[in-house]
N, C-alpha and C positions, 0 to 999 in steps of 0.2 A: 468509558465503554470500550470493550474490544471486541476482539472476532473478526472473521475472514469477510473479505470483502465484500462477495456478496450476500455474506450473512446481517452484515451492515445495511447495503442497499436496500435490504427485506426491512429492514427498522425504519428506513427513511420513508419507504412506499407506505408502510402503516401508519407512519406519522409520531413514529417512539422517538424518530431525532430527526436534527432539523438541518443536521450535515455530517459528511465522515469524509477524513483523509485517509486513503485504502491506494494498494498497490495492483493495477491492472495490467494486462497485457494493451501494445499499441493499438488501436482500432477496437477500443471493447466499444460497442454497443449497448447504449442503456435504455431502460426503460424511458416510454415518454414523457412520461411527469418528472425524471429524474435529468439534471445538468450534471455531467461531466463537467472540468476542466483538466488541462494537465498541466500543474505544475514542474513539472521536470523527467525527467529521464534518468532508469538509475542501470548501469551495467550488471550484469549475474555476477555472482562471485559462487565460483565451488568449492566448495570444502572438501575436497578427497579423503582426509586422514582425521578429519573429527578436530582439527586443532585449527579454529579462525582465524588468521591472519592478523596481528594488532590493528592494522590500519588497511582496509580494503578497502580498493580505489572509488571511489564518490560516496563513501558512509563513513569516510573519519569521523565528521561532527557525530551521525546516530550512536556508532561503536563506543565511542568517548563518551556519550553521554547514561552510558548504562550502567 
């Protein structure tokens, strides 16, 4: 399953999934039936010129694995 995060979260609250790993800003607030946790912190990376970076800093593992 994909989709933006809180497109996700609307699936959990109907009960179509039973968890999603999805990228928040710090301090989201979620619904009350719904647990957050956060697994880690990832820094912005920008792309200025349309050409990604091979290896940007804390998504080497994601980057390499696509």
């Amino acid at each position: 399953m994909t989709g933006w995060g809180s497109h996700l979260i609307g699936k959990i609250e109907n009960g179509e999934l039973d968890a999603a790993a999805a990228l928040f800003p710090a301090g989201k607030i979620f619904p009350e039936n719904i647990v957050g946790v956060s697994i880690g912190k990832m820094e912005p990376v920008v792309d200025i010129d349309g050409t990604l970076i091979d290896d940007p800093p804390g998504l080497g593992p994601i980057t390499r694995a696509m």
